[in-house]
N, C-alpha and C positions, 0 to 999 in steps of 0.2 A: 743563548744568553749564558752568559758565566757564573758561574755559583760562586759562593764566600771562597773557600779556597782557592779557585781560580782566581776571585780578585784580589787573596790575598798575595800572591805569587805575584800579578801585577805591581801591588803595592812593594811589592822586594826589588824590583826589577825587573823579575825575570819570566819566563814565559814556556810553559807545557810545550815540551818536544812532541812531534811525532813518535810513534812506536819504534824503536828500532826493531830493525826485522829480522828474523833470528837469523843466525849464521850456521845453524846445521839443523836436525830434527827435535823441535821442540816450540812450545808456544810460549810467549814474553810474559803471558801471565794466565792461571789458572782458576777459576774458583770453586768454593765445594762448600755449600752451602752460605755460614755467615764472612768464611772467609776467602782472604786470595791471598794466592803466592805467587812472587817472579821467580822469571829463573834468574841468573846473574844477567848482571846488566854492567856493562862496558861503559867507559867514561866516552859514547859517541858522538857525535857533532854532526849532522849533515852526510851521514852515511861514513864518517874515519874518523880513526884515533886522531886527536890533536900532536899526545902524547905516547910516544912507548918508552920502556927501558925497564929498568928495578929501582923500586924507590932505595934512597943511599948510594944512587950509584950515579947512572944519568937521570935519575927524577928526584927534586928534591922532594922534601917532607910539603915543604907548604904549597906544591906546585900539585902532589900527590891528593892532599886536602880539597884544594878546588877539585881537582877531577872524582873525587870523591860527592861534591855535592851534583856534579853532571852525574853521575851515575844513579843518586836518589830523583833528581829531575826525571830519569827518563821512569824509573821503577814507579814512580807516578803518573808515568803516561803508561804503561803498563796497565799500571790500576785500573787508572780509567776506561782503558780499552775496556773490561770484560765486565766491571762494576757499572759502569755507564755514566759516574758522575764521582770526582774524590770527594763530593759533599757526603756522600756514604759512608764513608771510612768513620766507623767511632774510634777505633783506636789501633796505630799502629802497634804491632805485639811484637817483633823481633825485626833485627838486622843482623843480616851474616856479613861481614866482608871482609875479600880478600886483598891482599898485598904483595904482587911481585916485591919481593923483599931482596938485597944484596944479601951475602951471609954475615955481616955483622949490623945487619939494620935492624932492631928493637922495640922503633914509634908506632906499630898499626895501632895502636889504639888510639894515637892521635890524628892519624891518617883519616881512619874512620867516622872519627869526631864531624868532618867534615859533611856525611852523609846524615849523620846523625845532626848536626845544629840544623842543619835546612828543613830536616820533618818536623824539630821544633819548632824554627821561626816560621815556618807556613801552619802548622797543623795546631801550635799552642800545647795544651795539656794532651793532647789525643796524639801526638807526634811522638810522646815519654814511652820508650821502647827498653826490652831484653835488647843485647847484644853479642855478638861475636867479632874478634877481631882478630884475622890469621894471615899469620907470614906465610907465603909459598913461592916457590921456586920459579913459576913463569905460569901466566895468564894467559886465556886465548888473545892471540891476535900480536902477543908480549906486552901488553895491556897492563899499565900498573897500579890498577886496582879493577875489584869487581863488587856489586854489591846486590845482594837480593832484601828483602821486602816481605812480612807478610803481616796484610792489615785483616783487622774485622770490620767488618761491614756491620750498619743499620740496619735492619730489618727490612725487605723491600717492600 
């Protein structure tokens, strides 16, 4: 049975990926006591990038945005991998993301916005996150954006 969050995801559209599976030695998400952290999570699809390149280059801003909110989808199945339910989550507390950036592209912070309005529009007041938004030179996989995650949990 699906929880509130769950169903509110369905009410968006859209629908909890599977875990992506890491691509080298590490687990997609940790916990340590009332919280949990991913590690970066890749805008994946179905096991591959839709998109690569550098945003301002060959990825535009708003194309970077969307893969921005795939990348919060999956840091959600993350979650729930090791939380056992995102109805746990009292509150998301940070979001790191990163930006394959051209060397005159500027936006991560609106790039980012992307991951950040979807923990909103799913998660409500408990989605309202710190963040980070960073340009860098090239992502695993040349991956134009990455994003990690770390919520606090309910009390179990």
């Amino acid at each position: 049975m699906a929880g509130a969050v769950e169903s509110r995801l369905a009410e968006l559209g859209l629908t909890l990926p599977a875990v992506v599976p890491p691509l080298a030695s590490y687990q997609p998400a940790v916990q340590s006591g009332v919280y949990v952290y991913t590690s970066g999570q890749l805008p994946m699809v179905d096991g591959k990038l839709a998109v690569t390149g550098k945003v301002g280059a060959e990825v535009t801003p708003d194309e970077a945005k969307e893969l921005a909110k795939t990348c919060a989808l999956n840091a959600l199945a993350a979650v729930k991998s090791v939380a056992g339910g995102l109805d746990r989550i009292k509150r998301v507390v940070k979001v790191v993301g990163f930006v394959a950036s051209a060397s005159d592209f500027t936006g991560q912070p609106a790039v980012i916005n992307g991951a950040s309005e979807l923990l909103g529009a799913v998660l409500g007041d408990k989605g309202v996150h710190a963040r980070s938004a960073v340009g860098v030179a090239v992502l695993p996989l040349d991956a134009p954006v990455e994003v990690e995650v770390q919520v606090e949990l309910v009390d179990a």
